[in-house]
N, C-alpha and C positions, 0 to 999 in steps of 0.2 A: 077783734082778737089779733090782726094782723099786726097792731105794735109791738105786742106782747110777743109773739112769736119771732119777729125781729129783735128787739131787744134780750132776747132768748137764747139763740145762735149760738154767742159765746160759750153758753155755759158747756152742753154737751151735743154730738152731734142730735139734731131735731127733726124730727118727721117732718113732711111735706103738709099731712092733714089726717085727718080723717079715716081715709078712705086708704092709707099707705099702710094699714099694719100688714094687709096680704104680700104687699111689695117688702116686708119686713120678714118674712119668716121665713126661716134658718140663716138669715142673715143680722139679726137684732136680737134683743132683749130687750123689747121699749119697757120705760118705766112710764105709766099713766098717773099727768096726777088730773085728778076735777078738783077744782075750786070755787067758787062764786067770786068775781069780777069785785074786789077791793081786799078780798077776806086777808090778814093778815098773816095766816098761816103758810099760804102760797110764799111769800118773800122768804118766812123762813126755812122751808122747804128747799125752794133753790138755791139758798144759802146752803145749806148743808149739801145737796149735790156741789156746786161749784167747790166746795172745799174738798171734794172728793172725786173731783173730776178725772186725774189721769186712774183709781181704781173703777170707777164706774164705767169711761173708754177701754179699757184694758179686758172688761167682763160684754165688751160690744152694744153697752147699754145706751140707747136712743132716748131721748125726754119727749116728753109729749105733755102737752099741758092743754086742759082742756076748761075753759072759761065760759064754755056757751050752752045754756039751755035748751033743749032740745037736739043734741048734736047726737050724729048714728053713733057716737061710742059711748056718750051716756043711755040709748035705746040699750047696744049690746051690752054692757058691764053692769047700767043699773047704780053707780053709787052715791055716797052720800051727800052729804054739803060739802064736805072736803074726804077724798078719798088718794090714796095710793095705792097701786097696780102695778105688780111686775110682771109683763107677758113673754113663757116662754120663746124660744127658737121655734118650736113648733106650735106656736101659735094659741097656746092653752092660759088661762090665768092659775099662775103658781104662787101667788102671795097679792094680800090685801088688806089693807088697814085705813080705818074711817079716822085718822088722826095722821100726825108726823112721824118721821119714819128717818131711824138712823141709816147712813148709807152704810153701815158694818154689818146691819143685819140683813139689808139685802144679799151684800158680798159671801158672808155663811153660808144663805140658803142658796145663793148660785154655786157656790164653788161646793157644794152638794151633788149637784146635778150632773147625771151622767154624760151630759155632752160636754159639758163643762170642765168634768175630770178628763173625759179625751181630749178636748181642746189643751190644757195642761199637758198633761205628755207629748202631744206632737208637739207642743212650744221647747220641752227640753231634750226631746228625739233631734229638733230641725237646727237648734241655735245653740244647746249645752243653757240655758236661757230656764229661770223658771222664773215665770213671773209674778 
């Protein structure tokens, strides 16, 4: 998994492992995806984040991609052959889908959330700035 996670980097800032969502919370939004190691839906997956990468950064979304069987975040989440996971700020799973997943519809259901609408406002309080 270690290539994969290099050759990943680029796209959005990327968890360390596993074990980082605790080091994540109230400071990310990781998006989880599981795949199985070739599946073709992964590529276009990250396809569509990278094409949405400065809104995905901008809502503090972290990528996490997880390739490996038996891994503790397939224990905690449980998903399917291929799964999407978006894990609040405080740590809670707020959206999931056993398919591909437009980045618009994450961006709705985050700019939903009430941290998120505060985040918002102090962005146009601090800069005159809405993003």
């Amino acid at each position: 998994m270690k290539p994969m996670l290099t050759a990943l980097a680029a796209l959005l800032p990327l968890a360390a492992g596993p074990t980082s969502l605790a080091d994540l919370r109230w400071e990310a939004r990781p998006i989880l995806v599981f795949a199985e190691a070739g599946d073709p839906r992964l590529a276009e997956q990250l396809s569509r984040f990278e094409a949405d990468r400065p809104e995905l950064t901008d809502r503090d979304n972290v990528l996490i991609v997880d390739t490996e069987p038996g891994s503790g975040l397939r224990e905690r989440f449980r998903p399917g052959a291929f799964t999407v996971i978006l894990v609040g700020k405080d740590g809670g799973e707020k959206f999931r889908r056993d398919g591909l997943v437009d980045p618009d519809e994450l961006h709705a259901l985050i700019d939903t959330m009430p941290m998120r609408r505060r985040e918002m406002g102090a962005m146009r309080t601090q800069g005159g700035e809405d993003r």
